[in-house]
C-alpha positions as CSV (number, residue, x, y, z in Angstrom):
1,X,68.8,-9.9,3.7
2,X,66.9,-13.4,3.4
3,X,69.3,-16.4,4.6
4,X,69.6,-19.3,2.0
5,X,70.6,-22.8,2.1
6,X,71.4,-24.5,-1.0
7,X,72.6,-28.5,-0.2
8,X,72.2,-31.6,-2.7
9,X,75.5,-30.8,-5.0
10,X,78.1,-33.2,-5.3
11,X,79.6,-35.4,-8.1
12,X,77.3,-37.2,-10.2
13,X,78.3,-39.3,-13.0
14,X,76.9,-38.1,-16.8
15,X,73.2,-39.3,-17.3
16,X,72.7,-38.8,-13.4
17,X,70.4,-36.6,-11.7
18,X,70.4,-34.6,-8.7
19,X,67.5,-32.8,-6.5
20,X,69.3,-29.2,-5.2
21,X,67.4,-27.4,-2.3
22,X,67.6,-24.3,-0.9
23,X,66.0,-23.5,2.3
24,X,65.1,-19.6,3.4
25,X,64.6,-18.3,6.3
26,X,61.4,-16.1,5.6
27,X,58.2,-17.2,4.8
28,X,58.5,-17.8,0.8
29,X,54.9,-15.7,0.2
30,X,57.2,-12.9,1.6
31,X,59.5,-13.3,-1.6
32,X,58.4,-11.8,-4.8
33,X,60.4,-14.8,-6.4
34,X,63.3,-17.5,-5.5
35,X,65.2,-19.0,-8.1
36,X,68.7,-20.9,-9.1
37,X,71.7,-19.8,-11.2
38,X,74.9,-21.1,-11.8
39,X,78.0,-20.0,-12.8
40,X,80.8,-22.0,-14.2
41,X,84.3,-21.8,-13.6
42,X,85.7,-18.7,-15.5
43,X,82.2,-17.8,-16.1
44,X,79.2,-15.2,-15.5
45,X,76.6,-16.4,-13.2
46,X,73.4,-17.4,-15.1
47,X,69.7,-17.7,-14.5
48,X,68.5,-21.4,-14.7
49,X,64.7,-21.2,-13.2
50,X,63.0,-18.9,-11.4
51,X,59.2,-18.8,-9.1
52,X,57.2,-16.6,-8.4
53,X,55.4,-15.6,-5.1
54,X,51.8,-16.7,-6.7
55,X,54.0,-20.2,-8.1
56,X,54.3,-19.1,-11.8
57,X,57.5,-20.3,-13.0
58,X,60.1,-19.0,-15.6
59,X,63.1,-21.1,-17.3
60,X,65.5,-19.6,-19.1
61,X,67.6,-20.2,-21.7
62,X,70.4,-22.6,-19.5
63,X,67.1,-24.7,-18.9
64,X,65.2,-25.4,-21.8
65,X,66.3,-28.2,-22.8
66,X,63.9,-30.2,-20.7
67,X,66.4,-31.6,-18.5
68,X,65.9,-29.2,-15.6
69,X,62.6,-28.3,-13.4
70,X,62.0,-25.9,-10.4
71,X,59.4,-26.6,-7.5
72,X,58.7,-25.5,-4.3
73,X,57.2,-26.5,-0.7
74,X,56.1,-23.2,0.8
75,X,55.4,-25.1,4.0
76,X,59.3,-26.5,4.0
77,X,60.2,-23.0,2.9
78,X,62.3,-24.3,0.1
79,X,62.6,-24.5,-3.5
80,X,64.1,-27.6,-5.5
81,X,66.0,-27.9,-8.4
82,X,65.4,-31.1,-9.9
83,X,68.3,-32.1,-13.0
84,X,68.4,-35.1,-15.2
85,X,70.3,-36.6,-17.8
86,X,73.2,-34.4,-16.6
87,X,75.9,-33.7,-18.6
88,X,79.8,-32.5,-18.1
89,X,79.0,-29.1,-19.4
90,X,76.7,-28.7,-16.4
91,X,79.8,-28.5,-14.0
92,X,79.5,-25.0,-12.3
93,X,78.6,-23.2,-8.3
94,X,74.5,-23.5,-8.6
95,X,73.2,-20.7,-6.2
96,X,69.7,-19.9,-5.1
97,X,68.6,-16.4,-4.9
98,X,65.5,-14.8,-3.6
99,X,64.4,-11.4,-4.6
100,X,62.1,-9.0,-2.3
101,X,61.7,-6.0,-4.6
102,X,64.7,-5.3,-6.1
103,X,66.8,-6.7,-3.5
104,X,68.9,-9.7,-4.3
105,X,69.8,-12.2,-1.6
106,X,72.3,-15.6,-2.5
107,X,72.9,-18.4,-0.8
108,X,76.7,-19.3,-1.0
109,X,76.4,-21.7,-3.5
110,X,76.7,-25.4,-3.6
111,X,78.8,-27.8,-6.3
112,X,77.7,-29.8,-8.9
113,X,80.9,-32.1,-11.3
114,X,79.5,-34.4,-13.5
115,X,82.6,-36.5,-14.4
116,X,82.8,-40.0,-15.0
């Protein structure tokens, strides 16, 4: 299993932005792809972004509203999570995950309330 980090969460007021990380443990070419999810309270965990070992990115549907963008330092070993403009509805546990095959690894999640 690949340790991640995730840190950056917190409470941010509506319009805000926030910059998540997650830092792994391996060497990120190792990873066939790291991404984020979130899951809301009451709620299934959702794909927001992902990249892949070569840098191509994916957003999914949570994400395309232009508010949201993935990057990564494969030096740092970390991906980012970059979010602005947020709004209430994007309260929920964001959690990176990497994937090595078909093995999925999760960080333990960190916070995000926008609430003014």
């Amino acid at each position: 299993q690949v340790q991640l980090v995730e840190s950056g969460g917190g409470l941010v007021q509506p319009g805000g932005s926030l910059r998540l990380s997650c830092t792994t443990s391996e060497n990120i070419v190792n990873l066939n792809s790291m991404g984020w999810y979130r899951q809301a309270s009451g709620k299934e965990r959702l794909p927001i972004a992902s990249v892949s070992v070569r840098g191509l990115i994916d957003y999914f549907e949570s994400a395309k509203d232009g508010r949201i963008f993935i990057s990564r330092d494969v030096a740092k070993k970390t991906v980012y999570l970059q979010i602005n403009s947020l709004k209430p509805e994007y309260t929920a546990v964001y959690y990176c995950n990497a994937r090595v095959l078909r093995t999925d690894s999760w960080g333990l999640g960190t916070q995000v309330t926008v609430s003014s």
